[in-house]
C-alpha positions as YAML, in Angstrom:
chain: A
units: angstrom
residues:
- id: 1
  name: UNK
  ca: [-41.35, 31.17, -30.36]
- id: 2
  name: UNK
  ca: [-42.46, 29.13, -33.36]
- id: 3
  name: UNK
  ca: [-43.63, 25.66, -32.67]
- id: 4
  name: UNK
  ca: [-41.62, 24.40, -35.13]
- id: 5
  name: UNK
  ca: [-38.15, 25.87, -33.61]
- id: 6
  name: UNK
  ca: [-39.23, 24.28, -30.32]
- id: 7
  name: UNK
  ca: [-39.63, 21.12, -31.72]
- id: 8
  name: UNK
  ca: [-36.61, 21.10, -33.35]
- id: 9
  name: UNK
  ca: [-34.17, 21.98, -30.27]
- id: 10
  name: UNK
  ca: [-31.72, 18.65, -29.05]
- id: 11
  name: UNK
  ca: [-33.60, 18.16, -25.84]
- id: 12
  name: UNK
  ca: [-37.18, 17.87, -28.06]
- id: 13
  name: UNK
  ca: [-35.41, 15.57, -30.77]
- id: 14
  name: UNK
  ca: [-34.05, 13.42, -27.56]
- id: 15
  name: UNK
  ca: [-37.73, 12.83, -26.32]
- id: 16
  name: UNK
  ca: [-39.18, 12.05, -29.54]
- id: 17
  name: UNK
  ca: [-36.16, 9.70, -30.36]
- id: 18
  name: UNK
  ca: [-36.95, 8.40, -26.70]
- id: 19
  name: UNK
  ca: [-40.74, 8.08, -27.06]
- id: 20
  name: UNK
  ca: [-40.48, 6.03, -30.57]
- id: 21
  name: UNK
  ca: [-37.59, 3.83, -29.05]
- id: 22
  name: UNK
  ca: [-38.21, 0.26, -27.30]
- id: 23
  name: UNK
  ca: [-36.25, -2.33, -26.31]
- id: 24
  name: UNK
  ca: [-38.56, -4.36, -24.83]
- id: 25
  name: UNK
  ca: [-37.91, -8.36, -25.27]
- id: 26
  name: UNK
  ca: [-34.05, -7.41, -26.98]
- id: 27
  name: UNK
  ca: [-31.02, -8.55, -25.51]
- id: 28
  name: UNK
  ca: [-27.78, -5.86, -26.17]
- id: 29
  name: UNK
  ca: [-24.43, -7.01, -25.62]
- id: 30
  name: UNK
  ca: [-21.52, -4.29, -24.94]
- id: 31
  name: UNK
  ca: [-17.75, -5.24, -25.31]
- id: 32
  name: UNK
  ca: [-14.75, -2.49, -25.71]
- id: 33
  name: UNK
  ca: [-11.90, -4.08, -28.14]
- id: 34
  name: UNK
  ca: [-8.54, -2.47, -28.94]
- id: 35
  name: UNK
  ca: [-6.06, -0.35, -26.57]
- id: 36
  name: UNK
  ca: [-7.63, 1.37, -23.58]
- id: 37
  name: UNK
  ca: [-8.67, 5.11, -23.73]
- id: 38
  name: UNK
  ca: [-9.80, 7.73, -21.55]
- id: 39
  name: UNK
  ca: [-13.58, 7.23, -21.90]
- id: 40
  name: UNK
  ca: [-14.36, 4.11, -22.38]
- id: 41
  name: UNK
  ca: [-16.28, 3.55, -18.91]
- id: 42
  name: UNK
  ca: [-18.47, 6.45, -19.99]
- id: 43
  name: UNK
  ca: [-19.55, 4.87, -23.05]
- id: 44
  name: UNK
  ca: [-20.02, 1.41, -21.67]
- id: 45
  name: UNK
  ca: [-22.26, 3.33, -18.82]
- id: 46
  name: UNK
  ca: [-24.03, 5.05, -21.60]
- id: 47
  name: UNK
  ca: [-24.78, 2.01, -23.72]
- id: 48
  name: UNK
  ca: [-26.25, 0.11, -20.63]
- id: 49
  name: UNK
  ca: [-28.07, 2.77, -19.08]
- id: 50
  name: UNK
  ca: [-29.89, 3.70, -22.10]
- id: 51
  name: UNK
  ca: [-30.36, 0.13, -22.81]
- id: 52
  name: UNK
  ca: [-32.31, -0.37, -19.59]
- id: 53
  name: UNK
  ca: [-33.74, 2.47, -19.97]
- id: 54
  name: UNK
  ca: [-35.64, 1.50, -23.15]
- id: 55
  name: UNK
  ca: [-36.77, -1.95, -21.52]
- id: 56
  name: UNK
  ca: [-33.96, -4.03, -22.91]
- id: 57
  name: UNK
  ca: [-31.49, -6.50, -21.69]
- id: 58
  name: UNK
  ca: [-27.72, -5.44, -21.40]
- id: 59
  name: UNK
  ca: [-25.18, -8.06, -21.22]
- id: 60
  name: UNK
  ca: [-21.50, -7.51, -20.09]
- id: 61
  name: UNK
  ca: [-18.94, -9.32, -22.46]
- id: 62
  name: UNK
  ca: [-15.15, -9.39, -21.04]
- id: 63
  name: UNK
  ca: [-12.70, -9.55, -22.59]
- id: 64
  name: UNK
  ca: [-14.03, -8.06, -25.46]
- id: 65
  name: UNK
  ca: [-14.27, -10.65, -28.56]
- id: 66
  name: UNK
  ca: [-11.89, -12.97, -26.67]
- id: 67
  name: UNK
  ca: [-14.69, -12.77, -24.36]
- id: 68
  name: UNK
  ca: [-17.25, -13.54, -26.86]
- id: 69
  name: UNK
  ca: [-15.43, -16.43, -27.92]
- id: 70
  name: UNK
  ca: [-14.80, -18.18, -24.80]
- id: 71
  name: UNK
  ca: [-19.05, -17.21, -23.46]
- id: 72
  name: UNK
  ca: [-19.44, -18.67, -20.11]
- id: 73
  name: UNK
  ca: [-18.90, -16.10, -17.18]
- id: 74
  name: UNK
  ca: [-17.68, -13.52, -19.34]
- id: 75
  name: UNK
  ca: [-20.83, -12.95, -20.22]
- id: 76
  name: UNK
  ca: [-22.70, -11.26, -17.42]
- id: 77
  name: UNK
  ca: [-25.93, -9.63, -17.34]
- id: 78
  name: UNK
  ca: [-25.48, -5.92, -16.67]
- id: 79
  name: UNK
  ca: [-27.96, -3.83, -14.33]
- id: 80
  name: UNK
  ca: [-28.46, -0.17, -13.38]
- id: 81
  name: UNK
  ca: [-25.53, 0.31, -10.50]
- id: 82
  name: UNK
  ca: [-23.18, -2.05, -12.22]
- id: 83
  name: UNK
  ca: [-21.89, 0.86, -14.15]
- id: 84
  name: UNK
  ca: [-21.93, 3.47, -10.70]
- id: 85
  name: UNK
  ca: [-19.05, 5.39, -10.06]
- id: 86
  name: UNK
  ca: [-17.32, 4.06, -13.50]
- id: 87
  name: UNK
  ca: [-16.58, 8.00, -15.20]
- id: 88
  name: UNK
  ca: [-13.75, 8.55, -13.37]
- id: 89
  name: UNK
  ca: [-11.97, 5.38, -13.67]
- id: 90
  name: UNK
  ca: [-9.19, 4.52, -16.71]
- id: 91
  name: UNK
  ca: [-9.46, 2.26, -19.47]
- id: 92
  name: UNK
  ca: [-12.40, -0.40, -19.59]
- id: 93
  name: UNK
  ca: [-13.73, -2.20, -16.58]
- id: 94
  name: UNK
  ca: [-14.96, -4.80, -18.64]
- id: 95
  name: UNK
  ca: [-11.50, -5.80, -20.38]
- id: 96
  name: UNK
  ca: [-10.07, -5.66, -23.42]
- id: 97
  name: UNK
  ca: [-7.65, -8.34, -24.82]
- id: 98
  name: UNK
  ca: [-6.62, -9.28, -29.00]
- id: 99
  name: UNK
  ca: [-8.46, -12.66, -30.57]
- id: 100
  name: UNK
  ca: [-7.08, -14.74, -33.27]
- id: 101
  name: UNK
  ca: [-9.91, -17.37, -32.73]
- id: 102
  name: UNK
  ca: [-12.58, -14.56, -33.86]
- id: 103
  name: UNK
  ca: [-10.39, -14.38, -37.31]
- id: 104
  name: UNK
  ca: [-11.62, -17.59, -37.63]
- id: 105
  name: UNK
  ca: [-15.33, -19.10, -38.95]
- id: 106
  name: UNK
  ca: [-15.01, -21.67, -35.78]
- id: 107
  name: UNK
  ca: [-14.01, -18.75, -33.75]
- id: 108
  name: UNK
  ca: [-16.95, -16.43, -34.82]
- id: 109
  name: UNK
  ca: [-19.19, -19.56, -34.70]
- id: 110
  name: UNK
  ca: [-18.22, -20.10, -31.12]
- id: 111
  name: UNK
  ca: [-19.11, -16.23, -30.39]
- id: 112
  name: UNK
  ca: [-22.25, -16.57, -32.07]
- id: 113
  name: UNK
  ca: [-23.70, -19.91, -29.68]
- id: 114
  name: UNK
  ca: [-22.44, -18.64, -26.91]
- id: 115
  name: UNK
  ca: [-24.42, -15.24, -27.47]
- id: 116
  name: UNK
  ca: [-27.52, -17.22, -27.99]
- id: 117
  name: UNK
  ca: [-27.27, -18.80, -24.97]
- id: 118
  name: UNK
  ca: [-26.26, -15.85, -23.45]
- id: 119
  name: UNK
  ca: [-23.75, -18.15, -21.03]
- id: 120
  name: UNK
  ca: [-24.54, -16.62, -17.71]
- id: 121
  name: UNK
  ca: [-23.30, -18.79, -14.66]
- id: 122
  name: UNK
  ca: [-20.94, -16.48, -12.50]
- id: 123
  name: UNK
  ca: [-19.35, -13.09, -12.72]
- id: 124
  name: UNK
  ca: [-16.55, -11.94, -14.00]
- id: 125
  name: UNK
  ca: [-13.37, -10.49, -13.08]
- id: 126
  name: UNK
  ca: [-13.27, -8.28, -16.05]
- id: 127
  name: UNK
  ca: [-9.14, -7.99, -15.43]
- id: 128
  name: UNK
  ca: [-6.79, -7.92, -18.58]
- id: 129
  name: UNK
  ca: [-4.18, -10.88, -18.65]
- id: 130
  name: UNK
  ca: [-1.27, -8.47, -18.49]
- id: 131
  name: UNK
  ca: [1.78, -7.64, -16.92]
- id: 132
  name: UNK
  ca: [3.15, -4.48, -16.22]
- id: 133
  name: UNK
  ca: [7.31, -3.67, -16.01]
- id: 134
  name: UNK
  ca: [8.02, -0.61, -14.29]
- id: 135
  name: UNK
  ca: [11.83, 0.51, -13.94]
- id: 136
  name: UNK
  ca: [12.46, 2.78, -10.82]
- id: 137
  name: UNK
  ca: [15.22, 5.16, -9.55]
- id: 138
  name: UNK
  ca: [17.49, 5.43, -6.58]
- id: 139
  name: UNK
  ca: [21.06, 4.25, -8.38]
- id: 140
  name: UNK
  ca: [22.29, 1.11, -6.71]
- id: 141
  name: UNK
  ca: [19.93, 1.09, -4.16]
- id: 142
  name: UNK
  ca: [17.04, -1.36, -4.11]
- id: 143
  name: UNK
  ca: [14.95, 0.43, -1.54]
- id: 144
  name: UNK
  ca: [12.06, 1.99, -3.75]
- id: 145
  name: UNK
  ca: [11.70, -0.72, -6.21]
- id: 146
  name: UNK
  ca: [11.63, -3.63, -2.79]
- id: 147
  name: UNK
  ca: [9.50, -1.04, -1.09]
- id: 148
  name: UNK
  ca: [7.28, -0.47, -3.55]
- id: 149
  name: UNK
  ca: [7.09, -4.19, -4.77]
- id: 150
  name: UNK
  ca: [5.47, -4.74, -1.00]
- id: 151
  name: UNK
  ca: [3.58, -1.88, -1.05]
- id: 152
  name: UNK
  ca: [1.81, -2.22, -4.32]
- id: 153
  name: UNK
  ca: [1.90, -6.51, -4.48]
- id: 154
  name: UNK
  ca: [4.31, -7.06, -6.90]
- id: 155
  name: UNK
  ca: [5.44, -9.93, -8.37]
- id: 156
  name: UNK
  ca: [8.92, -9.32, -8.60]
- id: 157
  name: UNK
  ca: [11.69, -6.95, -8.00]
- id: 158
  name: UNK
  ca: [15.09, -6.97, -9.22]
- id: 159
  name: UNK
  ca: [17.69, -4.85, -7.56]
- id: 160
  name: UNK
  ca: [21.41, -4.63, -7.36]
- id: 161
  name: UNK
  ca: [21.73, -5.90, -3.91]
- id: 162
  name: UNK
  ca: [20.68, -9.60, -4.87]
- id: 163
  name: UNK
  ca: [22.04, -10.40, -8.01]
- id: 164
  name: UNK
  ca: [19.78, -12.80, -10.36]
- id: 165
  name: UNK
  ca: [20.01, -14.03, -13.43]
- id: 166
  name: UNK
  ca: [18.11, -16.06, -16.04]
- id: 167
  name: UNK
  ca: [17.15, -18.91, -14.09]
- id: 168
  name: UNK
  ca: [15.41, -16.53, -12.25]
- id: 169
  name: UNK
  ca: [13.46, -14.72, -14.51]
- id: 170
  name: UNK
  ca: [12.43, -17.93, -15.95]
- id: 171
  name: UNK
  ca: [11.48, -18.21, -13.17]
- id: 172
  name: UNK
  ca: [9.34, -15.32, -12.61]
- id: 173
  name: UNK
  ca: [7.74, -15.72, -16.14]
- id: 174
  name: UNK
  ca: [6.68, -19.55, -15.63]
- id: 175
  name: UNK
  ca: [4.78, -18.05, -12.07]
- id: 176
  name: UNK
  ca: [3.22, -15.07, -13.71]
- id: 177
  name: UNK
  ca: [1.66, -17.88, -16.47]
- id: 178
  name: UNK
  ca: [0.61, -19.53, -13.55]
- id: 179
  name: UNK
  ca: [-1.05, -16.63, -11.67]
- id: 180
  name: UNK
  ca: [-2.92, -16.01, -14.74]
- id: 181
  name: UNK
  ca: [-5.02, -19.50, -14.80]
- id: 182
  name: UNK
  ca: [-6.37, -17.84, -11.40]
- id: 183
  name: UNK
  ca: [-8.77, -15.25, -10.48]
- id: 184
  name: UNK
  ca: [-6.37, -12.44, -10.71]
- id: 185
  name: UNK
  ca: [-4.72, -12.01, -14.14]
- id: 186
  name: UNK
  ca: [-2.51, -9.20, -14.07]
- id: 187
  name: UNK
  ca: [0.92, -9.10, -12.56]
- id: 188
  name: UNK
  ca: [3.64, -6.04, -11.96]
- id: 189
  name: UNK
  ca: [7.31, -6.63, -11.78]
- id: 190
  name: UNK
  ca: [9.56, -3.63, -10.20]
- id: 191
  name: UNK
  ca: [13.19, -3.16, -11.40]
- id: 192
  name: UNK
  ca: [15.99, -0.78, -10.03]
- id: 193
  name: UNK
  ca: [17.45, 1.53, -12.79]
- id: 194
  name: UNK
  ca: [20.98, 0.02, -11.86]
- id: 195
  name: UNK
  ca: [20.26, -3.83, -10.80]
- id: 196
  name: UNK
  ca: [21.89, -4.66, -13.79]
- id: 197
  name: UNK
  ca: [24.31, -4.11, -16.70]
- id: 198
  name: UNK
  ca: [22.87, -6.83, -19.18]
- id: 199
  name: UNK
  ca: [19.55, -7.53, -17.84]
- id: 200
  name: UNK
  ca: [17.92, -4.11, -18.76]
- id: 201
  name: UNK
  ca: [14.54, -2.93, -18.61]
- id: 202
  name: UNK
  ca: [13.98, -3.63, -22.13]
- id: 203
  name: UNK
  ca: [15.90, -7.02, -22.10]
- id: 204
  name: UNK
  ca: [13.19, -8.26, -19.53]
- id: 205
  name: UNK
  ca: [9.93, -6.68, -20.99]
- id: 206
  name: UNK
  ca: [11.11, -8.50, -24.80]
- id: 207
  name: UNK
  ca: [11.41, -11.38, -22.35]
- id: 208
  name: UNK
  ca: [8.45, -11.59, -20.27]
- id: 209
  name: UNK
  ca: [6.68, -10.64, -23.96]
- id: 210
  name: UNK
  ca: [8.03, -13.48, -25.78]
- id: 211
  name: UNK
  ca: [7.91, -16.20, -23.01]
- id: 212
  name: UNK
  ca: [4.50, -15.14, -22.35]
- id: 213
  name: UNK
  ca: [3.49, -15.22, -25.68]
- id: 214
  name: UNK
  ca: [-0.32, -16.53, -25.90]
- id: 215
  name: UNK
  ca: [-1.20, -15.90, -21.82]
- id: 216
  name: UNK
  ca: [-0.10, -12.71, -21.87]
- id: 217
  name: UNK
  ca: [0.95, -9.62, -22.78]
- id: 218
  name: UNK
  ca: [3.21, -6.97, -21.37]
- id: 219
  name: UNK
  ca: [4.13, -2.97, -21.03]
- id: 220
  name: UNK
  ca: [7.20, -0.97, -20.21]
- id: 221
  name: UNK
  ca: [7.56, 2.40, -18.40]
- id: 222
  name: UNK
  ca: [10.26, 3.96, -17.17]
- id: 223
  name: UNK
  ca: [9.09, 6.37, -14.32]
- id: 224
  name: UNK
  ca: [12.12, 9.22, -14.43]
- id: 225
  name: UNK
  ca: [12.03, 12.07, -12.52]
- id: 226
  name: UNK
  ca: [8.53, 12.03, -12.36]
- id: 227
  name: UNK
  ca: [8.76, 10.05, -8.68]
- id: 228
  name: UNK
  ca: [10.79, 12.89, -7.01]
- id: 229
  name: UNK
  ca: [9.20, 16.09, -5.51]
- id: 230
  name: UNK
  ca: [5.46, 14.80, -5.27]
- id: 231
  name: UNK
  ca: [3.62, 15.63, -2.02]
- id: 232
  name: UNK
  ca: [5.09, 15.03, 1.16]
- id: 233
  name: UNK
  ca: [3.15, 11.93, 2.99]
- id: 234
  name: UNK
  ca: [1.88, 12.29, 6.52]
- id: 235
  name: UNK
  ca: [5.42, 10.63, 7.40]
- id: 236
  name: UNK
  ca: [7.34, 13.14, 5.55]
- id: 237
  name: UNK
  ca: [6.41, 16.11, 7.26]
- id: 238
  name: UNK
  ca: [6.37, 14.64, 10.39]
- id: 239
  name: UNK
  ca: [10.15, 13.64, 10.03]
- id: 240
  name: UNK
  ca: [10.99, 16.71, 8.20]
- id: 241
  name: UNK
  ca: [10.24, 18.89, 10.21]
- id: 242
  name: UNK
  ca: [11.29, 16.65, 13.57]
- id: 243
  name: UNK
  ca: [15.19, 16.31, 12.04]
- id: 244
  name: UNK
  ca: [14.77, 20.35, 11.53]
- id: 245
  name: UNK
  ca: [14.19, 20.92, 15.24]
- id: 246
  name: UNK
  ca: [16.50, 18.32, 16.35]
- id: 247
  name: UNK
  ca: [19.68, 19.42, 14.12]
- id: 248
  name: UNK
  ca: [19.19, 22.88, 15.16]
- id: 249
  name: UNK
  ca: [18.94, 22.13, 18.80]
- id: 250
  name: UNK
  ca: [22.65, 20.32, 18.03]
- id: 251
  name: UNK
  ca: [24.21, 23.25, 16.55]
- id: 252
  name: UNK
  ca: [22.89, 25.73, 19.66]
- id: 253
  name: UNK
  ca: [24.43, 22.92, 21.96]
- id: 254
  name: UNK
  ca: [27.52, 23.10, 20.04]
- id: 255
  name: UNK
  ca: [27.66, 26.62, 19.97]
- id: 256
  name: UNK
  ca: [26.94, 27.07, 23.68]
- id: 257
  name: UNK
  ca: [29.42, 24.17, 24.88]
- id: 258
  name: UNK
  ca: [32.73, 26.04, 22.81]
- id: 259
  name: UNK
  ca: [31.81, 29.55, 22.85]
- id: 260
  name: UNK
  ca: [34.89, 31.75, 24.70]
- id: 261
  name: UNK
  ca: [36.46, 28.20, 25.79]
- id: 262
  name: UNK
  ca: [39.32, 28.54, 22.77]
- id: 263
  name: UNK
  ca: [37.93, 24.75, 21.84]
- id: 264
  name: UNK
  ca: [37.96, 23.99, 18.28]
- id: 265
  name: UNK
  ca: [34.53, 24.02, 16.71]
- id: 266
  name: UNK
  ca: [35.18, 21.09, 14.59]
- id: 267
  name: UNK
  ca: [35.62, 17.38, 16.04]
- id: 268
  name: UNK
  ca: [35.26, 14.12, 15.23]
- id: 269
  name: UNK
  ca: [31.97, 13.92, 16.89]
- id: 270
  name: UNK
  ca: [30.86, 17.29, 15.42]
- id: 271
  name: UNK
  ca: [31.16, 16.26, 11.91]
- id: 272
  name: UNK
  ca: [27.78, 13.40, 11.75]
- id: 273
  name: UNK
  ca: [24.78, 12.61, 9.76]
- id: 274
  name: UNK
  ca: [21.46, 12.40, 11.56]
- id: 275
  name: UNK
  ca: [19.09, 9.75, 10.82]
- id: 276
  name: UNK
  ca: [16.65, 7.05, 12.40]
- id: 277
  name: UNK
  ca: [17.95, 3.95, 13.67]
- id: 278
  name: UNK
  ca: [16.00, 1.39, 16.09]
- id: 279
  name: UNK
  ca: [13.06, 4.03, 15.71]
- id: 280
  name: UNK
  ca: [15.42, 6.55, 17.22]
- id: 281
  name: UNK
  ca: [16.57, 10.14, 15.73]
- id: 282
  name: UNK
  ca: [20.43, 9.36, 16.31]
- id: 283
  name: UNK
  ca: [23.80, 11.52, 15.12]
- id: 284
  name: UNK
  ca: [26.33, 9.06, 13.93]
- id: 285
  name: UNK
  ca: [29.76, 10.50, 13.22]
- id: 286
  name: UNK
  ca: [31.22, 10.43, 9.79]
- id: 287
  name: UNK
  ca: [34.08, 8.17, 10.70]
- id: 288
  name: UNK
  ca: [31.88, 5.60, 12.34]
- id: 289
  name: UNK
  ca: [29.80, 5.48, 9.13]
- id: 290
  name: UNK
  ca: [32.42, 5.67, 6.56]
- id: 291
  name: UNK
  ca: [33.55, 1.88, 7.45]
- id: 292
  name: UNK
  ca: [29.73, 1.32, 6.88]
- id: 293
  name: UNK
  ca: [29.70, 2.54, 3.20]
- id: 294
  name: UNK
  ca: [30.30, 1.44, -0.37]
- id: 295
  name: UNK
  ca: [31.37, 4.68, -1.58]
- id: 296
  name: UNK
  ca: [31.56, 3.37, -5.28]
- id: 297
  name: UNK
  ca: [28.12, 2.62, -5.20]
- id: 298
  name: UNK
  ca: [26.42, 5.24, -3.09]
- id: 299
  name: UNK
  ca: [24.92, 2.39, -0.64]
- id: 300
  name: UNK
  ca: [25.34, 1.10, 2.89]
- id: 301
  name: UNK
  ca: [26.98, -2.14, 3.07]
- id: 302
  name: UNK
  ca: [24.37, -3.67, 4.85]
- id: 303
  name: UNK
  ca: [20.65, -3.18, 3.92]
- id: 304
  name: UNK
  ca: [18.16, -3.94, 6.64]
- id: 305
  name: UNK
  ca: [15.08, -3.85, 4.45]
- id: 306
  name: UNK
  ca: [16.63, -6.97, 2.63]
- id: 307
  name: UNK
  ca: [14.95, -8.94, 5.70]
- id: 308
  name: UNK
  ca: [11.93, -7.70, 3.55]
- id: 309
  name: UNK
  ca: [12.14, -9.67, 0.53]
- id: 310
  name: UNK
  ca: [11.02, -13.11, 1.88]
- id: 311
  name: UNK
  ca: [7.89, -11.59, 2.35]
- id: 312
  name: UNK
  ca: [7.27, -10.36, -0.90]
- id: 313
  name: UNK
  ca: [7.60, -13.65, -2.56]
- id: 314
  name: UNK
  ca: [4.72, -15.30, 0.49]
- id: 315
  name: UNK
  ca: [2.31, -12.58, -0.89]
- id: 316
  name: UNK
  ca: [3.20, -12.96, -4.68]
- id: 317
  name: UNK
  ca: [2.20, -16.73, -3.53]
- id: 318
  name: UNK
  ca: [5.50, -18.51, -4.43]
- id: 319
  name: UNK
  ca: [6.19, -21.11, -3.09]
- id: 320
  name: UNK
  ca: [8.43, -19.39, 0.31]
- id: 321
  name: UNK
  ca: [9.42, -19.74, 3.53]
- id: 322
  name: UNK
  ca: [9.58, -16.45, 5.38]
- id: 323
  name: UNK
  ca: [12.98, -16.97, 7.42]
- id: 324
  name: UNK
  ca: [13.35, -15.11, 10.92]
- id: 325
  name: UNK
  ca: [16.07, -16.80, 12.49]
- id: 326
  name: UNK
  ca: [18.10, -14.48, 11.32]
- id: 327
  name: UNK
  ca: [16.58, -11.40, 12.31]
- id: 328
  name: UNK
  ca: [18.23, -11.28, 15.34]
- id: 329
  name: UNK
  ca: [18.22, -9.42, 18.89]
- id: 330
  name: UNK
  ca: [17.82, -5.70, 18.95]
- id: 331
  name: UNK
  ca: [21.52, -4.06, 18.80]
- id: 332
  name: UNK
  ca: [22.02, -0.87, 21.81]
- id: 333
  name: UNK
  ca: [21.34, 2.20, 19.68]
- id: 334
  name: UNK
  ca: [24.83, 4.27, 19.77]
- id: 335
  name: UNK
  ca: [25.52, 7.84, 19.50]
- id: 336
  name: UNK
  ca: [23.33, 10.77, 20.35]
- id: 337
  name: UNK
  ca: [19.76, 10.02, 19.92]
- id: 338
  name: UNK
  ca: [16.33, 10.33, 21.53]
- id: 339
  name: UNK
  ca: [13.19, 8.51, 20.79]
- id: 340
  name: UNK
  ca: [11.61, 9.39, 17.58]
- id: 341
  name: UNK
  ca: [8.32, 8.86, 17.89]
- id: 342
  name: UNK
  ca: [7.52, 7.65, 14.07]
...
């Protein structure tokens, strides 16, 4: 092969680009501005690796130019494993977030001290000052947006079982612009697809928007469909396939106990619904439940996970009592059961 070819082939033009580069006694800073993308962490892992790599200095800036405007702890001296395991992770670790100030020659001015002094006291968070309002199904019901508020540290979830209105998202807005002054700036607020007629999804994210105007700024999605049919939890197919066995070891009973006897099939205890109650797998007869039910909305009339929602406020940190006064003796489990084992 002629030298020339082999000299001209990427991984020869990378060493010679390589061997004539230096960095030595340079300081590089790396910010990411604009929307997130898929990517980003792999070019902010590229720019610092290769920085180090050619004997310079790689400084973090949050925040992007918000970042660079503000100096102090956003920005951060970067080494080799702060950018480990970053490739497979969405958006920008290091933040992103608009800047009027940099529109500005004070602004810019600002940016340009606080590189020279390359302001680093602390580390960062890196988080983006924004809040996140996510409508979920279930009709009426409240359970997967209270649920999933607990589960995922939400800030606030609005379902059709307690009715609110705008005292309380004031409410909610003035705690989110407090949780933002703090270490953790981002906050998620859950809403049920039917906890209200007038305070819709897109009535509270123009809200939360506008009210947070300046501290921070929101997005909308509506999950759909896309939460039904995904795979079945440890739980799930442990209760699936338990309420399997257990219904069809009801029907052979059934069978057995009115075969050649001339008794009717069909009774009032016959006709039930099986489900868990007081950690029991328990057959509750149609009648008994129907006094139980608000058949207009497609919900029991009494929820026991609204016991829950005291708690969600105590970790959301507002200022909340968790009550449990009211929670009561544990009632005799009626009806067929036997012990579930969940």
């Amino acid at each position: 092969m002629d030298r020339d070819n082999v000299s001209a082939t990427p991984k020869a033009s990378l060493r010679r680009f390589l061997e004539h580069l230096s960095g030595a006694g340079k300081a590089i800073g790396v910010l990411t501005s604009g929307g997130d993308a898929q990517g980003m962490n792999a070019a902010v892992r590229a720019v610092v690796r290769m920085g180090i790599y050619v004997g310079a200095k790689v400084y973090f800036i949050y925040e992007g130019y918000q970042g660079m405007v503000d100096g102090g702890s956003n920005i951060v001296e970067a080494d080799w494993e702060s950018v480990s395991s970053i490739l497979q992770v969405g958006g920008t670790i290091i933040g992103s977030a608009r800047c009027k100030a940099f529109r500005t020659r004070e602004g810019r001015l600002s940016a340009a001290c606080n590189l020279v002094q390359r302001g680093i006291k602390q580390s960062a968070s890196g988080t983006k000052r924004r809040v996140f309002i996510i409508e979920t199904m279930g009709g009426f019901c409240g359970y997967l947006a209270n649920m999933g508020a607990l589960a995922a540290g939400a800030d606030a979830a609005y379902i059709f079982e307690e009715p609110f209105d705008i005292r309380d998202l004031q409410s909610n807005v003035e705690h989110l612009t407090r949780k933002m002054k703090t270490s953790i700036q981002r906050g998620l607020v859950l809403r049920n697809e039917s906890c209200s007629e007038n305070y819709t999804t897109d009535f509270i994210y123009q809200l939360y928007s506008e009210e947070g105007k300046g501290v921070f700024d929101c997005r909308k999605n509506v999950l759909g469909h896309m939460q039904q049919g995904g795979a079945p939890s440890p739980f799930d197919r442990n209760f699936g396939t338990k309420i399997s066995a257990r219904a069809m070891q009801w029907i052979s009973t059934k069978l057995k106990e009115a075969r050649g006897t001339g008794k009717r099939f069909v009774t009032d205890e016959s006709i039930c619904v099986l489900g868990i109650s007081k950690r029991n797998l328990v057959f509750r007869p149609v009648v008994e439940l129907k006094k139980e039910t608000d058949f207009e909305h497609r919900i029991p009339r009494e929820q026991w996970w609204l016991k829950l929602r005291p708690l969600m406020k105590i970790l959301a940190k507002y200022k909340a009592s968790l009550e449990v006064s009211d929670l009561g003796q544990p009632e005799p489990v009626s009806g067929h059961s036997e012990p579930a084992a969940i």
